[in-house]
N, CA, C and O atoms as CSV, one atom per row, in Angstrom:
chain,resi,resn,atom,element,x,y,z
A,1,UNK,N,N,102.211,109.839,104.395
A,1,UNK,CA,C,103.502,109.442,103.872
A,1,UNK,C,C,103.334,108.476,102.704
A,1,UNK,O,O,103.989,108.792,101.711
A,2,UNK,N,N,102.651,107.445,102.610
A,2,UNK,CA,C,102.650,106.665,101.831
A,2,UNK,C,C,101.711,106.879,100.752
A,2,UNK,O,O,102.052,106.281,99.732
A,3,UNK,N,N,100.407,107.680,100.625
A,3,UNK,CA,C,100.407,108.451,99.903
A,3,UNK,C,C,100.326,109.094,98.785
A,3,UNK,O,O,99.335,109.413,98.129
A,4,UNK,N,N,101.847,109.330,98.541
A,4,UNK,CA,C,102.387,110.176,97.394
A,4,UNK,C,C,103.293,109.224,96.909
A,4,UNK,O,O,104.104,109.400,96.000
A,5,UNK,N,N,103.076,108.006,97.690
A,5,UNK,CA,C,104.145,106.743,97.099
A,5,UNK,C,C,103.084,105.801,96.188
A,5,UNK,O,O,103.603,105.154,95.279
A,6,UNK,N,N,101.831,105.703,96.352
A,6,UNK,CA,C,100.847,105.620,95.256
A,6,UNK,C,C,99.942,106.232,94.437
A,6,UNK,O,O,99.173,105.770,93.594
A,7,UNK,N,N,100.215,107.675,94.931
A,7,UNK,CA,C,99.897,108.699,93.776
A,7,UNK,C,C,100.502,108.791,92.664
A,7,UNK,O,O,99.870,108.672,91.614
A,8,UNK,N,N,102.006,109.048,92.683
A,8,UNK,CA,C,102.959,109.128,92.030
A,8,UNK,C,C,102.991,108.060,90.873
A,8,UNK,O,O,103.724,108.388,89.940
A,9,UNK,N,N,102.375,106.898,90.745
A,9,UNK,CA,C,102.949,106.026,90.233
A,9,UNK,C,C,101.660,105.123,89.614
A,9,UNK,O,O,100.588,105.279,90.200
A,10,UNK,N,N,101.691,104.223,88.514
A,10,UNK,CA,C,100.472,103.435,88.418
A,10,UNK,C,C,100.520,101.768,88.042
A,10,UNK,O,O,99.779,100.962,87.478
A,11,UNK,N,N,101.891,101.757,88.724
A,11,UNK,CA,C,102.640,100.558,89.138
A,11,UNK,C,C,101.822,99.953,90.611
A,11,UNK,O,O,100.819,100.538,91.018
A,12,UNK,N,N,102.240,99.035,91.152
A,12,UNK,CA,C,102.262,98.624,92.295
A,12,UNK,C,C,103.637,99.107,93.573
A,12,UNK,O,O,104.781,98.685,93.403
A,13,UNK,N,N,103.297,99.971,94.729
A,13,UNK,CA,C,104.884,100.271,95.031
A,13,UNK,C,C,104.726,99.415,96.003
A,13,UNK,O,O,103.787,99.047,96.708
A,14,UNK,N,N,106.431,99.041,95.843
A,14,UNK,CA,C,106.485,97.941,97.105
A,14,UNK,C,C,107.879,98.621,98.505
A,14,UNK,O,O,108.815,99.321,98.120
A,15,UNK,N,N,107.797,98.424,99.278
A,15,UNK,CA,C,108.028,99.226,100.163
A,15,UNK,C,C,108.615,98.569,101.716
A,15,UNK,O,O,107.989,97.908,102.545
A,16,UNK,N,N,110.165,99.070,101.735
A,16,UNK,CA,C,110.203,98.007,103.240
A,16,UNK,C,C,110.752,99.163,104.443
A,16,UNK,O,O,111.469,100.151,104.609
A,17,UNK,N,N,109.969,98.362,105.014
A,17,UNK,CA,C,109.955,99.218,106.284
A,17,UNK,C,C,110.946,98.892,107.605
A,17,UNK,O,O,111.725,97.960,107.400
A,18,UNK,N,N,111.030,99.518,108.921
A,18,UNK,CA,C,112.001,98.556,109.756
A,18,UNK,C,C,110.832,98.453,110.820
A,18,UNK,O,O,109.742,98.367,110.254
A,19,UNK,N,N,110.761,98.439,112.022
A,19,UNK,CA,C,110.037,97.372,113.060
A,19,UNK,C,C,109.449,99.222,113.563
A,19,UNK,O,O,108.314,99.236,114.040
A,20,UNK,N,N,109.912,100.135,113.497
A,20,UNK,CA,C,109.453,101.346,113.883
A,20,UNK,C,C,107.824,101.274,114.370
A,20,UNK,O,O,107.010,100.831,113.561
A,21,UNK,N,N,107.324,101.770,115.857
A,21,UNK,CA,C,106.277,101.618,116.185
A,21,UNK,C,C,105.236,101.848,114.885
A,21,UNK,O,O,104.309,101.217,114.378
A,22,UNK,N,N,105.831,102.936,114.678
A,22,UNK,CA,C,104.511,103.795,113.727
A,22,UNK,C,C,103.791,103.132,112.923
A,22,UNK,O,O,102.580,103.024,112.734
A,23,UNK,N,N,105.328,102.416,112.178
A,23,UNK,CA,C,104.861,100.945,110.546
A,23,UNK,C,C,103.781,100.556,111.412
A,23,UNK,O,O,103.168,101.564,111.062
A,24,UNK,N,N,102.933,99.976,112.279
A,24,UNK,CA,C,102.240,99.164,112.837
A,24,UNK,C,C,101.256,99.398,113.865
A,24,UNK,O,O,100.704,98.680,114.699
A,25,UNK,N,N,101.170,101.345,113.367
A,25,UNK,CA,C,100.403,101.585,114.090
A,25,UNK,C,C,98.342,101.271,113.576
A,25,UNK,O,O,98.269,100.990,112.379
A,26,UNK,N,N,96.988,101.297,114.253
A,26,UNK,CA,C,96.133,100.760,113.733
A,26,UNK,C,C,95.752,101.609,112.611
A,26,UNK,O,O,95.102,101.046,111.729
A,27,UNK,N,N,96.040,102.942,112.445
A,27,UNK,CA,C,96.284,103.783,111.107
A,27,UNK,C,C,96.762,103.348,110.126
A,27,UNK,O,O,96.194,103.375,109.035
A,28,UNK,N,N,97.988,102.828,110.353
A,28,UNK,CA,C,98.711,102.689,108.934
A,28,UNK,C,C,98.332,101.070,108.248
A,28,UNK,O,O,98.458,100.851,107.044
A,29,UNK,N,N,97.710,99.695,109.542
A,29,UNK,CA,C,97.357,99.049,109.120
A,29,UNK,C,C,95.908,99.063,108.388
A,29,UNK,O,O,95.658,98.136,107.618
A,30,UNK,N,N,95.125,99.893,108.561
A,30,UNK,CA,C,93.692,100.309,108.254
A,30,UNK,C,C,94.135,101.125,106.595
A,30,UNK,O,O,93.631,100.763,105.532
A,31,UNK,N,N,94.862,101.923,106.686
A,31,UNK,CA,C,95.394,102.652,105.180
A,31,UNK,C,C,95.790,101.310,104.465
A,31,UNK,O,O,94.879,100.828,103.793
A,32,UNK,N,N,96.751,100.744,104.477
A,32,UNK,CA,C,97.192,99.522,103.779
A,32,UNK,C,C,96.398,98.821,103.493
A,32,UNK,O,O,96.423,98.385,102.342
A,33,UNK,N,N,95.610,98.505,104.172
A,33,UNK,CA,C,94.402,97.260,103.981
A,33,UNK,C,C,93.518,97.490,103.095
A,33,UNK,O,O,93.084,96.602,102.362
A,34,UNK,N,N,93.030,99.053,103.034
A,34,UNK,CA,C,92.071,99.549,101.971
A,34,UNK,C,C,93.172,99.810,100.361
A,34,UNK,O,O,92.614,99.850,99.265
A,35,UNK,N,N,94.650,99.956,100.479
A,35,UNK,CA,C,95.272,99.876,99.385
A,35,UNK,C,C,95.781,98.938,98.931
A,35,UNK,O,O,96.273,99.067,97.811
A,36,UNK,N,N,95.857,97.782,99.534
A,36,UNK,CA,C,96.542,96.541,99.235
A,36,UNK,C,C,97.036,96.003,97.680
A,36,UNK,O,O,97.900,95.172,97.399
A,37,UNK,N,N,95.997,96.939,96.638
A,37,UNK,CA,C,96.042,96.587,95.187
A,37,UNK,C,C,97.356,97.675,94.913
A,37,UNK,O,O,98.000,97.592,93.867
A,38,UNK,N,N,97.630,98.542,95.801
A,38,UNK,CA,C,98.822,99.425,95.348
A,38,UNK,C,C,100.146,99.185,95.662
A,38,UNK,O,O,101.161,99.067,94.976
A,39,UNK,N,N,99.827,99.120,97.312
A,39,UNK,CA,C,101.113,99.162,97.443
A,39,UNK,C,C,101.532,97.866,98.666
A,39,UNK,O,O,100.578,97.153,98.975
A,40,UNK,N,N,102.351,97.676,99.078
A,40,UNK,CA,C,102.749,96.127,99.061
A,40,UNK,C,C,103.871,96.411,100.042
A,40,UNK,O,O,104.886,96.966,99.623
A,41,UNK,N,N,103.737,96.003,101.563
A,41,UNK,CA,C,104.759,96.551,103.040
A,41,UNK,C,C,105.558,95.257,103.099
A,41,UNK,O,O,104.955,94.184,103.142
A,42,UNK,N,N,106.798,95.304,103.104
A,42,UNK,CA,C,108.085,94.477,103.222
A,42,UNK,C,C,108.577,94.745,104.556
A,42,UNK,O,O,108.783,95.949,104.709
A,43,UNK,N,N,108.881,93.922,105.749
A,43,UNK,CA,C,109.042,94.776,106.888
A,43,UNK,C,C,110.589,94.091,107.247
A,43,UNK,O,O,110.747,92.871,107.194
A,44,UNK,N,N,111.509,94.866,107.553
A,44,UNK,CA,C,112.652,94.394,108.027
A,44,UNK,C,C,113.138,93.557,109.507
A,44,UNK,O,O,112.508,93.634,110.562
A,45,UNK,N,N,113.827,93.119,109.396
A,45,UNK,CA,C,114.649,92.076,110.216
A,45,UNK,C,C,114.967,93.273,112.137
A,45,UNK,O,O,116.042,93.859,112.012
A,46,UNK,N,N,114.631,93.441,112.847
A,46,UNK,CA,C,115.029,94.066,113.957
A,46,UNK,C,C,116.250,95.113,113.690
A,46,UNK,O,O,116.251,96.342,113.765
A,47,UNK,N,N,117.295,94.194,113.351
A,47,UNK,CA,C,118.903,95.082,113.089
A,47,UNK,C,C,119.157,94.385,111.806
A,47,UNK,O,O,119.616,93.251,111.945
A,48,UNK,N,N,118.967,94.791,110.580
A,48,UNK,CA,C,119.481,94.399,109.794
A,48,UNK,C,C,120.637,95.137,108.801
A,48,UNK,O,O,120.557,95.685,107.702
A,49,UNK,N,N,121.714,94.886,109.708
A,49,UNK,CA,C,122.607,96.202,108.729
A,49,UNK,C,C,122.806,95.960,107.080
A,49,UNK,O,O,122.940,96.785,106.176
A,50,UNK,N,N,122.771,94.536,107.055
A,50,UNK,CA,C,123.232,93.812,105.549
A,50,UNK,C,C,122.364,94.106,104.507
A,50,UNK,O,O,122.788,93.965,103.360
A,51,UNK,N,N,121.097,94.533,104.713
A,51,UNK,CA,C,119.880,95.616,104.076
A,51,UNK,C,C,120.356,96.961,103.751
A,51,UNK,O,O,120.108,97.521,102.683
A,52,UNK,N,N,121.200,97.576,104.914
A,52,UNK,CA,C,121.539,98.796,104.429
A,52,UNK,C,C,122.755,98.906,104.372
A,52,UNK,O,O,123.641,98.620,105.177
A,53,UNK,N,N,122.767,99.407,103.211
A,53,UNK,CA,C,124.692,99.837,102.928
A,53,UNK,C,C,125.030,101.010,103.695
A,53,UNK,O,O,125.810,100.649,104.576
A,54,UNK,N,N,124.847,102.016,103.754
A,54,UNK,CA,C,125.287,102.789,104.407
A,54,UNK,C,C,126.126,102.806,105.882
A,54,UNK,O,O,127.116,103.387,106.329
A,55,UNK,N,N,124.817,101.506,106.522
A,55,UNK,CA,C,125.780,100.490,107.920
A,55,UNK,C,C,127.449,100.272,107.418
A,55,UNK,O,O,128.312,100.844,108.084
A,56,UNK,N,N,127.681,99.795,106.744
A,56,UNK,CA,C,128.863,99.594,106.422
A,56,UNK,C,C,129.589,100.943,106.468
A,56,UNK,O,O,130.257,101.014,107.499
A,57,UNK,N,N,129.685,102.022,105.711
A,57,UNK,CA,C,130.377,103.037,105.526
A,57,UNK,C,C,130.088,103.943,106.776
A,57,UNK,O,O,130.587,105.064,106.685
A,58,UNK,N,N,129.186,103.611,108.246
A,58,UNK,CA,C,129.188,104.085,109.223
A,58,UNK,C,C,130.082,103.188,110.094
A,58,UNK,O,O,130.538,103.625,111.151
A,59,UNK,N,N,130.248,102.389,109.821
A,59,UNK,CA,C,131.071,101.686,110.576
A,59,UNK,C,C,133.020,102.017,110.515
A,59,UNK,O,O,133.894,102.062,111.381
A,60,UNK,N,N,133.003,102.181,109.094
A,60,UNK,CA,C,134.289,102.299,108.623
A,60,UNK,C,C,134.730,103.662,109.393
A,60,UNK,O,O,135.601,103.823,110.248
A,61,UNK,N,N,133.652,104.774,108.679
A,61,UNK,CA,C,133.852,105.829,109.092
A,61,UNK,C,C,134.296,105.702,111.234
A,61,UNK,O,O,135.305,106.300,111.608
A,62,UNK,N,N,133.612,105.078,112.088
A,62,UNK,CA,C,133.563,104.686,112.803
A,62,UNK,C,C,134.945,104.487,113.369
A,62,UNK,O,O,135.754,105.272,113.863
A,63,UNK,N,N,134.964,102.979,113.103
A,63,UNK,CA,C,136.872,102.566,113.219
A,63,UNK,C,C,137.839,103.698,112.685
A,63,UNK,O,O,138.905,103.845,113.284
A,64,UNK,N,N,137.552,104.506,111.610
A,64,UNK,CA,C,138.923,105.317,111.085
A,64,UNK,C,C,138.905,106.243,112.119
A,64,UNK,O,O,140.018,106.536,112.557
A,65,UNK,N,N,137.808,106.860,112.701
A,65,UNK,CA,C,137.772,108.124,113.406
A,65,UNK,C,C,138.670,107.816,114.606
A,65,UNK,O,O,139.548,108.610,114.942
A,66,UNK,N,N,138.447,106.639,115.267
A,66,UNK,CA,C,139.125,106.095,116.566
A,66,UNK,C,C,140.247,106.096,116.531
A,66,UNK,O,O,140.896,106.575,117.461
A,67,UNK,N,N,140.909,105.480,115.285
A,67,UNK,CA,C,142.675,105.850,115.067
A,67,UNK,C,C,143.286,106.799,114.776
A,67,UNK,O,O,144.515,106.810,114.699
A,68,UNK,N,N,142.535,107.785,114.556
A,68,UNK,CA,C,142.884,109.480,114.404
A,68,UNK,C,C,143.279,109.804,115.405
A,68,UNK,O,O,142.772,109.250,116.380
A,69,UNK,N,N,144.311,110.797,115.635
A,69,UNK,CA,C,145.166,112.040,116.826
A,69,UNK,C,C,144.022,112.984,116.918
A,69,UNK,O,O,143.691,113.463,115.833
A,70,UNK,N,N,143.478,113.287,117.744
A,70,UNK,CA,C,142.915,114.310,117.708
A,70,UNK,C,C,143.684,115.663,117.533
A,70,UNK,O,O,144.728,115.922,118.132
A,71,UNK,N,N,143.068,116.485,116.660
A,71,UNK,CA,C,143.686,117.934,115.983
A,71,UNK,C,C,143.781,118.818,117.319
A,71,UNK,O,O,142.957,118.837,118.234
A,72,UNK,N,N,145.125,119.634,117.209
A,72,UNK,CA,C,145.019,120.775,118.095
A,72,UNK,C,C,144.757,122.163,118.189
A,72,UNK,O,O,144.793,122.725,119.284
C-alpha cells in the first residue's frame, strides 16, 4: 500500500493514519523504518471526527433520515 505512495512521487509523502491494527503491524513498522527519508506516518486521535469532514455530513445525513415518514 504505501508503496506507490513513494513511488509516485520524489517529494517526501506524509501520511495519517487512524489506530487500525494493521498501521502497527511489525511489517509495516519494519517498511517505514527502512523508508523513513520518504515517507513520514501521522497517526490519528482514537475517534477523531473533527479530522474528517465527511463525519459531519454522516451525521446530518443521519438526523435528516430520522425525521423522514417513511415512503409507502
Amino acid at each position: 500500500m504505501f508503496c506507490r505512495l513513494v513511488k509516485d512521487t520524489d517529494k517526501k509523502a506524509l501520511l495519517a493514519l487512524d489506530k487500525l491494527r494493521v498501521h502497527h503491524s511489525k511489517k509495516t513498522i519494519a517498511w517505514i523504518a527502512r523508508h523513513k527519508s520518504e515517507i513520514e506516518l501521522f497517526y490519528l486521535s482514537t475517534y477523531a471526527p473533527e479530522y474528517n469532514p465527511s463525519e459531519c455530513l454522516n451525521s446530518d445525513i443521519k438526523r435528516g433520515i430520522g425525521n423522514r415518514a417513511m415512503p409507502h
